[in-house]
Phi, psi and omega in degrees: 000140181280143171288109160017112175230165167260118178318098153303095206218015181247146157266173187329298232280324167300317186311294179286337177293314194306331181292318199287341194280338160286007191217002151275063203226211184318310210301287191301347152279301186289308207267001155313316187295314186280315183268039160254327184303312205259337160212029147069206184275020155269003181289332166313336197268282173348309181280336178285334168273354163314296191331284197315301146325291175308333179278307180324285202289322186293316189312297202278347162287313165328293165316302187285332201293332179222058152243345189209053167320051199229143136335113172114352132084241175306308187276335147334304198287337181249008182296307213264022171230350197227359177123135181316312184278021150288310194298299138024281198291322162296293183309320160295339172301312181285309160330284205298330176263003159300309176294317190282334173283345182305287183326308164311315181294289187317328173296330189282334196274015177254331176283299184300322167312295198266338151080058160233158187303121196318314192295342215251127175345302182265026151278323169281336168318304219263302166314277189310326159272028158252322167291332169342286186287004169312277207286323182281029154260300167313332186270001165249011186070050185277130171332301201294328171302344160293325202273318198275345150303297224290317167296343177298323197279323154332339221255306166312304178290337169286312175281337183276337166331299175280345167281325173267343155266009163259336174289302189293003180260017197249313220289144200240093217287326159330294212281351176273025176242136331286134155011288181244158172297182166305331173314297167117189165326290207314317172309291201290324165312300208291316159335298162309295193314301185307312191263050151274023172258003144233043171221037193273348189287349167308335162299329194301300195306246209343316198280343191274001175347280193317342182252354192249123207303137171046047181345310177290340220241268213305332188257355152308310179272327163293328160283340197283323183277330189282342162272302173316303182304281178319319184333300188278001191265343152308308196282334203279355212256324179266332156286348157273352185279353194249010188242348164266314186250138182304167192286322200311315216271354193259321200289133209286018153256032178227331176226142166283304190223111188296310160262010148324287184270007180282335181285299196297336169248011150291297185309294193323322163314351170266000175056201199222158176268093235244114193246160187088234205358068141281138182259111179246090162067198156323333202261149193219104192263053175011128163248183214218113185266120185237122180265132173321286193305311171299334198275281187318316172302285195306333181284319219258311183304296189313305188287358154267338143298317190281285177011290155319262152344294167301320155270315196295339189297285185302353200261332161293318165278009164260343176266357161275002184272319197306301231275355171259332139341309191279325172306290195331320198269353201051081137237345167252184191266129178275005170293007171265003209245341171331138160247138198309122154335288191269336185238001174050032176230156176322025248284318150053240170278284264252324154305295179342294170342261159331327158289347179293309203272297170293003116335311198234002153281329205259339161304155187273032198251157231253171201275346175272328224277318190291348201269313165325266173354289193313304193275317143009277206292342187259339167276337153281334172304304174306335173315315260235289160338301183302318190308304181260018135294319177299321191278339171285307147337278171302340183266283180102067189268109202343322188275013168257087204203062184312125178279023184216097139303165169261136190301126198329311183323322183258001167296096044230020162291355181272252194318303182319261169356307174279312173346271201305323181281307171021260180296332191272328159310315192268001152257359149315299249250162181094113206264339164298065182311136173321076193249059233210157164262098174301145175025244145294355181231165214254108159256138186227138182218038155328176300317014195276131155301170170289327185314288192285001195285328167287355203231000147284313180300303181281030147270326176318272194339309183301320190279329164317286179330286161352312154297305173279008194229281193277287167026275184281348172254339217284149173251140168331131151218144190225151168312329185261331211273302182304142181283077178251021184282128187286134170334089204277158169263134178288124164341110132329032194260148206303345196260019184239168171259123188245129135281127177291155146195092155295111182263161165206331176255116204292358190262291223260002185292347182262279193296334165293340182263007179252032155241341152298319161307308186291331156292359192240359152277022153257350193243140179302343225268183161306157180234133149241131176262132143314060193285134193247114183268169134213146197242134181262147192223153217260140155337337159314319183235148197288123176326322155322323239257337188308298223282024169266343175284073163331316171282330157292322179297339175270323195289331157259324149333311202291303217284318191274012159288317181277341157302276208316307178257014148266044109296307188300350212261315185277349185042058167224153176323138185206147143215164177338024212232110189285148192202152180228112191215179186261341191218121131342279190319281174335304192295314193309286179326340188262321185296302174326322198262312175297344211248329180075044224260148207234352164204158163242172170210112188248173153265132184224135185307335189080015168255116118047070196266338194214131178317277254219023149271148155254286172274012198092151227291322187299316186281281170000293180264359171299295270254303194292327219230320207282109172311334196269188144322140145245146179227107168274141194221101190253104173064067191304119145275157163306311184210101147280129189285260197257106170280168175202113160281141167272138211254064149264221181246017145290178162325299187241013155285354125330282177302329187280339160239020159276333184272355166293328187286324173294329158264010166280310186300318177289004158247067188293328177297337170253190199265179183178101194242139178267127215231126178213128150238138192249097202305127182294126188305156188286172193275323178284019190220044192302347156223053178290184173287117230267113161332311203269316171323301186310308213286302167321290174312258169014281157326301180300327162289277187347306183277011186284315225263318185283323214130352206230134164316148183283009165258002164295303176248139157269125183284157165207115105286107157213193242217117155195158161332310199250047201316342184277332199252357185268328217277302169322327169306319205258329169288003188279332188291348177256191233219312190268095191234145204237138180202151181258169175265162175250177187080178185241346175296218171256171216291311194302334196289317225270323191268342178287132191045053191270167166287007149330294191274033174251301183300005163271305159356273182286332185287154165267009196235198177272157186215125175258131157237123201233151173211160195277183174297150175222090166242094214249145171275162157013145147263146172340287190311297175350283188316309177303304217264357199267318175315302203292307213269353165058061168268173155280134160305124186251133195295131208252140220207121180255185241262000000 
């Protein structure tokens, strides 16, 4: 059976947004008020040592991620380097610190929603019903949360811009003095621990190893970048926030919303604007005075709400990725791993979560202890992470051969260094000692903390299971025994002529692929055909998670089986490739480009699906985009008869008979007719060019232009008025009809309501539609992202 692939379709620029969209998120609205409380205007040197830590771990994430190209991100690498019971302890670790930082979100969008205290009845109301709708967004898989993060995120990185560059013309150079609280440095180590719950997002890049084009370039530089950029807009968002407002006026027992009012008193230095009051006639226009400081508050409130959202939304899909990793591994039970009939997601794990996460919204544990917990649990993962760089590193196991190292220089300074930063944060953080009373007597279990006393308990908790559970189901991981070598893509070569043909429907997959066959057996060079499934899966779910869709998954085993072997029946080359992807289209376009592909050839219903579809989601951008010959093909026969190309003066009436001819030769038994109608010349024009000539001619370039001898084809012209209905009349009479797009746009302009798509309309038969290469050049953006993302240029060639 061909082996599984995930569609490599992200690039730098997909990569790092995905990454910046998790870490431009709640942490920088909620958490000013609690690390300004604790470390004064040095809480910034907090968020640069968050960085620094977070910078640490990607390098050593990097590595593993494209030496071990799997679901699951931190905990895969360290279930398969250091053992199922480390892996135990990461995975409830990482679950646990995701749910818990999701409730930190949620408690911060009820504050800012309600400009009320995190503790307060209607914050926790407002959290529980927002996750609510979260997780029932995620359990139905919608597609569209993906496209409306990336605008969120978009929409965020623009406002803390403008926050921090107007807070830096505000700041009052007094108030960073002193630096640090009474706490001294120590407050700011332990500071750090609280604000890494926003720099945990970073992890998402690592888990998409598998989706991301060039990995070894591409996956590095995108964590690298994707940490840094917040890094510094974190440090610069607390020095205007602790250089405008005293620390006392930032604290959450003075304010719910900390840069809410900080915006608000930067913006106010513009004082307000006064519109209206004028008299026009009769008309009378009130004025209306607008202050600059409410307008900066009200703007700074919306974006910690979207803020908000956004993370926990992502922070809820990273932890059903988890919770199917640890099934995949048996270390969870795998009935949490089902997938939804109708919505095709883990629906599950995504409850599971989510009772978890409302749970602990609804709990009394105070809104800095979940934001802790949360960086707790992630500062031992990374710990963790450092380890089994070392441990991969040394044992050096053949199947390891990652496309990214961390560069010798920093070798093994890197892993230590993040190890050793870790561990000296998490025995900082918690500002509570463990303290309580049984009856009369007073127990205290100083200096260990409340933080760490919880981030201890689910390490307990992780290693039980273990004992009582996973122990004996978990499957064996060894360094050597498991397949962690990253996925090489197979040698090109260049000197064959290659056709694509993505099958999915098992009625019409035999004759599409013998009309593939008949293009790549017109051409001297060697010929191979590609046969391509792709099965799309919702942003819900981890692409990996398919091999719980028993049907789908046979249902594509099936279809490339059966390529094959109406490949041996036709006897010619063929191969394989099952792809797991979020876009059909999108994945066609990345095989095109891996394959070096010289036509694709697909099948179509012939319908509409959308005013503003032509051919369907799928199809739409191979059509638009795709460099090679494209070919559509609607309700493909077993054996065609009587063909008929249309010979006019478009652009892609060459290609559209040339694929007639290739299927004439591969039918010898059937007919081929070249088809030109001609408008009857006016009466005022007795010497223009007698029609049926001009029409002759036409046919003849046209077959010149395809290939094909004149004992090939039979010319027909003819000459009416009403050349569109005429022209429609006489191909309805054929069995074949082969027609190019018109026009000079892109394929989609040229074919809506064109006569192409009238004769898909109206046949009852088959219609080949065909266009030539479209290698149109490069648009700006093109160029930028093909740089950033460090593909190779492609030669630009008309048509």
């Amino acid at each position: 059976m061909t082996d599984q692939e995930l569609a490599r379709d992200l690039g730098f620029l997909e990569a790092y947004t995905l990454g910046l969209g998790t870490m431009i998120g709640a942490g920088i609205f909620v958490l000013p008020g609690i690390v300004a409380e604790s470390a004064g205007p040095a809480s910034m040197v907090a968020f640069a040592i968050g960085g620094v830590i977070a910078l640490l771990a990607a390098l050593s994430l990097s590595e593993l991620a494209t030496g071990m190209p799997k679901a699951g991100g931190s905990y895969y690498y360290v279930n398969h380097a250091l053992g199922s019971f480390f892996g135990t302890i990461i995975g409830f670790g990482m679950w646990a610190g995701l749910m818990f930082a999701t409730a930190f979100y949620m408690l911060g969008f009820g504050q800012y929603l309600l400009s009320q205290p995190s503790d307060a009845i209607p914050v926790v109301l407002a959290g529980l019903v927002m996750a609510a709708l979260l997780v029932g967004v995620n359990y139905r898989g919608v597609k569209e949360t993906g496209s409306l993060q990336n605008v969120i995120v978009i929409f965020l990185v623009g406002l803390i811009l403008v926050f921090i560059t107007v807070g830096l013309f505000a700041i009052d150079p007094d108030l960073l003095t002193p630096f640090t609280t009474d706490g001294g440095w120590p407050a700011v180590g332990a500071t750090a621990g609280t604000v890494f719950v926003t720099f945990i997002g970073f992890e998402v890049i690592a888990t998409s190893a598998e989706e991301i084009k060039d990995p070894g370039r591409n996956l590095p530089l995108s964590m690298i970048a994707a940490v840094v950029t917040p890094t510094i807009l974190y440090v610069l968002v607390m020095l205007v926030s602790t250089g405008i407002l005293p620390i006392d006026a930032l604290s959450p027992n003075v304010t719910s919303v900390p840069v809410a009012d900080v915006a608000e008193a930067s913006a106010g230095m513009f004082g307000s604007l006064t519109l209206g009051g004028f008299e026009l006639g009769a008309f009378v226009l009130p004025a209306y005075t607008l202050e600059f400081a409410a307008v900066g508050s009200t703007i700074m409130i919306v974006g910690a709400v979207l803020a908000t959202i956004s993370s926990a939304n992502a922070s809820i899909l990273s932890a059903a990725r988890v919770n199917f990793a640890m099934g995949r591994d048996r270390i969870l039970a795998n009935w949490l791993n089902e997938i939804h009939e109708k919505f095709r997601t883990p629906y599950r794990a995504i409850l599971a979560t989510g009772l978890v996460i409302l749970v602990l919204i609804a709990s009394p544990l105070p809104i800095d202890t979940l934001a802790d917990v949360a960086s707790f649990m992630f500062l031992i993962t990374y710990a963790l992470v450092h380890v089994a760089v070392v441990v991969l590193r040394r044992a050096d196991p053949d199947e390891y051969e990652p496309d990214f190292r961390i560069p010798s220089v920093l070798y093994p300074i890197v892993p230590i260094l993040g190890f050793l930063t870790c561990l000296g944060v998490m025995v900082q953080m918690g500002e509570t000692a463990v303290a309580f009373s049984i009856g009369t007597f007073d127990v205290s279990l100083a200096p260990l903390s409340w933080v760490q006393l919880i981030g201890l308990g689910i390490i307990a908790a992780s290693i039980a299971w273990y004992g009582f559970y996973a122990k004996e189901k978990a499957i064996s991981t060894t360094l050597i025994g498991e397949a962690v070598a990253p996925q090489e893509g197979e040698t090109v070569d260049d000197d064959v002529y290659r056709v694509i043909v993505p099958v999915s429907n098992p009625e019409t997959e035999r004759p599409l692929l013998r009309y593939a066959a008949a293009s790549a057996a017109s051409h001297e060079r060697d010929a191979e055909l590609v046969a391509v499934n792709v099965i799309e899966v919702p942003p819900q779910t981890s692409p990996a998670q398919i091999e719980f869709e028993e049907e789908r998954v046979e249902n594509q085993r099936t279809l490339l089986e059966n390529a094959r072997d109406v490949a041996e029946d036709l006897d010619i080359a063929i191969r394989t490739r099952a792809i797991v992807g979020r876009n059909a289209g999108e994945t066609l376009l990345s095989v095109i480009g891996e394959e070096n592909a010289d036509h694709m050839l697909l099948g179509w219903a012939g319908e509409r699906r959308r005013r503003d579809v032509l051919f369907g989601s799928t199809i739409d951008p191979v059509l638009e985009r795709a460099p090679c010959e494209v070919t559509l093909v609607k309700d493909p026969s077993e054996t065609p008869e009587d063909i008929v190309t249309l010979a006019g003066g478009g652009p892609h009436a060459p290609i559209s008979a040339r694929r007639a001819g290739e299927l004439h030769r591969a039918f010898p038994e059937s007919t081929l007719t070249l088809l030109n109608v001609q408008p009857e010349p006016s009466d005022d024009a007795p010497d223009v060019v007698d029609p049926a000539e001009a029409g002759y001619e036409t046919i003849s370039a046209v077959a010149t232009a395809a290939g094909l001898d004149e004992n090939e084809y039979e010319p027909t012209v003819l000459v009416d008025d009403d050349v569109r209905a005429t022209l429609l009349e006489a191909v309805a009479e054929y069995e074949t009809v082969c027609v190019g797009a018109t026009g000079e746009s892109t394929v989609a302009q040229a074919l809506y309501g064109s006569i192409p798509q009238s004769i898909v309309d109206q046949s009852s038969g088959t219609v080949v539609m065909a266009r030539g290469e479209n290698r149109a050049p490069r648009t700006f953006r093109q160029a930028l992202v093909q740089r950033l993302g460090g593909e190779p240029a492609e030669t630009t060639q008309g048509e």
